[in-house]
N, C-alpha and C positions, 0 to 999 in steps of 0.2 A: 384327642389332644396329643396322640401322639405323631403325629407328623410334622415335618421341620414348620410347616407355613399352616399355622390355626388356621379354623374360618371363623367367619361371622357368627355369632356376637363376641369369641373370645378375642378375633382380632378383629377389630375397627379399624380401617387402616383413616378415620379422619380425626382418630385419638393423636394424632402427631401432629395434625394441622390446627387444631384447636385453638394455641395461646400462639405468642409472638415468639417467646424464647423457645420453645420446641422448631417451631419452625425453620430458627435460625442454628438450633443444633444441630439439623438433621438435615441441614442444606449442602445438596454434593458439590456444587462451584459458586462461585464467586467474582466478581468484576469488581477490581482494584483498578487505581493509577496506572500499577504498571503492567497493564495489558497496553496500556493506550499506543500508539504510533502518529502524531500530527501529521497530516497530510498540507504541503503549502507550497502556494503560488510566489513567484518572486517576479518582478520586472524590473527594468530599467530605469536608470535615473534618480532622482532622490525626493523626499517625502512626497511618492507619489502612491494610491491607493486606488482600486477600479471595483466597481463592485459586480458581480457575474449574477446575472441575472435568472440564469437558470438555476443555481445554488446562493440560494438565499441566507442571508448572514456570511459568507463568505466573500472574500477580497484577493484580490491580486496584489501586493506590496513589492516597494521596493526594499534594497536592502537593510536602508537606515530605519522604517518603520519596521520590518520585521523584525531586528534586533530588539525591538521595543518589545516586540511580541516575544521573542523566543525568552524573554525576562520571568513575563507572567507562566510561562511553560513550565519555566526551570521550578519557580516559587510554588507551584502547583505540584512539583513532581514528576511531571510527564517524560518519560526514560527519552524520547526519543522523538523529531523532526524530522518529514523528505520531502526534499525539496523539488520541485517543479519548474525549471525556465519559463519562462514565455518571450520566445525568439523576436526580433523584431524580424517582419517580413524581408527587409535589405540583408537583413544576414542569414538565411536562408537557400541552399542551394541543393543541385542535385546528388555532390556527394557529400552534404550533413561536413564542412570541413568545421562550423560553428563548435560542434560536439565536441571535438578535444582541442580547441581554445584553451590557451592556459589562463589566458584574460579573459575567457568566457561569465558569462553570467552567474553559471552556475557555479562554475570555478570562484569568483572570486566572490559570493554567497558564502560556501561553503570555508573559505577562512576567513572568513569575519565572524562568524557563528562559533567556529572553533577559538579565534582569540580571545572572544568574548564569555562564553560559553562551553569552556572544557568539559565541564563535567555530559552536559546532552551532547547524547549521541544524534550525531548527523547520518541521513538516510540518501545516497542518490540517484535518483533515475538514470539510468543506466540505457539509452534506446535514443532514435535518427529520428521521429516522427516530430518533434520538434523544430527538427532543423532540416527539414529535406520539404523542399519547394512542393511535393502531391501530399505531403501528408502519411505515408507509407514510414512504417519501422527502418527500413532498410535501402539499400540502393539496387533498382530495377532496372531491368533490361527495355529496347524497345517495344517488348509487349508488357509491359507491367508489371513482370513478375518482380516480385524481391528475389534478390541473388544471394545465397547465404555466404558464400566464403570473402566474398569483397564485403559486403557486411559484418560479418567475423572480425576481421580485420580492423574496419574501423571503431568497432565498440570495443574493442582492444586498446585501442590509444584512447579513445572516451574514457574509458575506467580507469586506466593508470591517469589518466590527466586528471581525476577525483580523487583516489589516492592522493597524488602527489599533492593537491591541495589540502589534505587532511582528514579528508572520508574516513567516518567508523564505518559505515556498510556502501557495500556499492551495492547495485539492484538491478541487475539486469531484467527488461521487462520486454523483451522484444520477441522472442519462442525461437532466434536462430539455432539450427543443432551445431551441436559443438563449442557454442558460446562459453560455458562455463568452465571447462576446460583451458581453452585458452586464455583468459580473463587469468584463471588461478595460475597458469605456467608465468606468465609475464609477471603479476604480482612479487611469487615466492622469486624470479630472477633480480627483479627491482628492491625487493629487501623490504617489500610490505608485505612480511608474512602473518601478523594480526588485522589486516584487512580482512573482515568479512564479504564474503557476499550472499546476498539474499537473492534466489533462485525464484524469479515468478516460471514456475515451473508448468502451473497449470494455469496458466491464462486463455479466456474460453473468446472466443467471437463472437462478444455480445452487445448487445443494442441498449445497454446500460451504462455507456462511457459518455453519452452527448456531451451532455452539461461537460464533464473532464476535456471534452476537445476544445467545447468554446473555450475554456478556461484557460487552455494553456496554445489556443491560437492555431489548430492544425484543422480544425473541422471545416474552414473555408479551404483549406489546402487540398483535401481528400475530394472533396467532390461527388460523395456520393459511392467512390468507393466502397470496398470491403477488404477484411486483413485475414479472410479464410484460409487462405493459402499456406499464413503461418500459424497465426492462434485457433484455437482446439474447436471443434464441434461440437456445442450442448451438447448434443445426443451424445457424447462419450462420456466412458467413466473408466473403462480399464485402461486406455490411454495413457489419463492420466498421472497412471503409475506407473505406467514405463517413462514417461517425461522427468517423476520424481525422481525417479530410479537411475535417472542417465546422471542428472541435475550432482545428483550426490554422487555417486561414481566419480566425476569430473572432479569435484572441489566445493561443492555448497554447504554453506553449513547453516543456513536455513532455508524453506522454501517455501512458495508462496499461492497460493490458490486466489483466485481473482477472474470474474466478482465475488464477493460474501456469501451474503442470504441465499440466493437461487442454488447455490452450489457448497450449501455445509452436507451434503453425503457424502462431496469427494473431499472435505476437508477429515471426515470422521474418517473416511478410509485409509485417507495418507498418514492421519497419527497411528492409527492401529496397525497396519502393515511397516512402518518405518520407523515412531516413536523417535522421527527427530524433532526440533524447532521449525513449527510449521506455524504459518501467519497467512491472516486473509482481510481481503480489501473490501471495508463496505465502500463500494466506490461511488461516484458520482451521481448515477441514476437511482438508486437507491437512497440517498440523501436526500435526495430531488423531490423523490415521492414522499418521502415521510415529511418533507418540510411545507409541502403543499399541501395535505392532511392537516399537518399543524397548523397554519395558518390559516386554514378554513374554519378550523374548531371541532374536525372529525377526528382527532385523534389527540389523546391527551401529550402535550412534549415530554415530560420526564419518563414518567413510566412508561409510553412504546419504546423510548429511545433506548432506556437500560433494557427493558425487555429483549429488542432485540440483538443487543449487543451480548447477554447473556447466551443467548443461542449460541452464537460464535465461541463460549467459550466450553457450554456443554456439547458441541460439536467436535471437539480437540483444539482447537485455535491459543496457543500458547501467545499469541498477540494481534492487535488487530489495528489497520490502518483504517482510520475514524477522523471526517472533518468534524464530527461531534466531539472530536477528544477534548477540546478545551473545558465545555461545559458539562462533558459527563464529569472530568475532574474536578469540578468547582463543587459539582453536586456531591459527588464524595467525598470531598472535604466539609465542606456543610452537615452532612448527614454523623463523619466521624465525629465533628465539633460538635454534635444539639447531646 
């Protein structure tokens, strides 16, 4: 008995698991409210609503139903909303000029929410894949590439034009280098030095966005392309942390890993080597599969959904973008209420 860790029979370690209240004393994390991040589609037009069929329970709104929604958010708790365009194909072109529209969609999303809505914070997409005729993040040359400095540039006026509407976070999600640098130079010159931005830093090249493209209109655009060239190679991982690494250097002051699930080793790596405000995307494909599980009756909804949103947070995930968020929050308020 004398060694720090008894054995069997002195320590049982399923003496802790036993009753309910132990359980819950000796539990190392937690999934509140405010981890949550709404992830949401906005269109054109007025009380208009689409439903996407590859993400089940999920809609496309316009601005005046969304306000509806971003009501129940606030009542609920939920810190924080990002928003997603869905371009119309006419405003669409080769150099993405949609993107910093100051009448843009997204722009004028983003102060309705805010007039309405001080207290939630506003999230925005930050990236040309919406607004550039192939589908690509960025503006290419005649062989396809994406070009980063003419890129730069225009998500440069993309993000001040979010700012200037009212932006708590901008989000750049597009992997140009040198992006965040420049993003924070223009900001601190324009006098939006509480403007955050949130760094999707390690955004991987995955086959887990579908559903995401239908959603916001660029997967007919793409064609079957790929976005290798900028965002990261599964197979990486020390990468990654040079990506964070630059990310923050520049001016991030949080950063983003994306997708979720397939990828909390590199989220565990980036709190433990960084220990900043790091956040990860259960994104679209992921949704996808747990809601057609659901829907077949292979898998219970509540508990896989918190289960696996838990992982994210014993992973280091200090928040997480969840089309779930609405009714994981409903649930934890139900559960604080009984």
């Amino acid at each position: 008995m004398n060694n720090a860790f008894a054995q069997y029979p002195a320590r049982r370690m399923r003496r802790m698991r036993a009753d309910d209240f132990s359980r819950r004393l000796m539990a190392e994390h937690q999934l509140t409210v405010n981890d949550l991040i709404y992830p949401v589609f906005v269109l054109e037009g007025e009380n208009q609503r689409q439903s996407i069929d590859s993400m089940p329970g999920v809609e496309r709104k316009s601005i005046d139903l969304l306000l509806e929604e971003a009501r129940e958010l606030v009542d609920l708790g939920i810190p924080a909303i990002a928003i997603f365009p869905v371009t119309p194909g006419d405003k669409k072109s080769l150099m993405a000029e949609e993107a910093y529209n100051p009448d843009g969609l997204a722009q004028r999303t983003v102060r309705a929410l805010k007039a309405n809505f001080p207290e939630l914070g506003v999230i925005t997409d930050v990236a040309l894949d919406p607004f550039t005729t192939h589908g690509q993040d960025g503006i290419i040359d005649d062989d396809g590439y994406v070009l980063n400095e003419v890129t730069k540039d225009i998500l440069v006026k993309q993000a001040l034009s979010h700012a200037e509407a009212g932006a708590d976070v901008v989000a750049p999600s597009d992997m140009m280098d040198g992006r965040i640098g420049a993003i924070r130079e223009v900001l601190e010159e324009k006098g939006f030095v509480n403007t955050r931005i949130l760094a999707y830093s390690a955004k991987y090249a995955s086959n887990y966005y579908g559903p995401f493209r239908d959603a916001v209109g660029s997967a007919g655009n793409i064609k079957g392309g790929n976005k290798h060239s900028y965002q990261m190679d599964p197979a990486n991982s020390d990468e990654a942390l040079h990506e964070i690494a630059q990310d923050i250097y520049e001016g991030a002051d949080m950063v983003m890993v994306k997708p979720g699930m397939p990828y909390l080793d590199i989220v565990r790596r980036v709190k433990d080597n960084f220990k900043v405000p790091t956040y990860a995307y259960q994104v679209s494909g992921e949704y996808a599969m747990h809601m057609a599980a659901i829907q077949n009756g292979w898998l219970a909804e509540k508990p896989c959904v918190m289960e696996g949103l838990l992982a994210f947070k014993r992973a280091g995930a200090d928040g997480i973008l969840t089309y779930f968020a609405k009714q994981v929050a409903r649930w934890i308020k139900e559960d604080n209420a009984s």
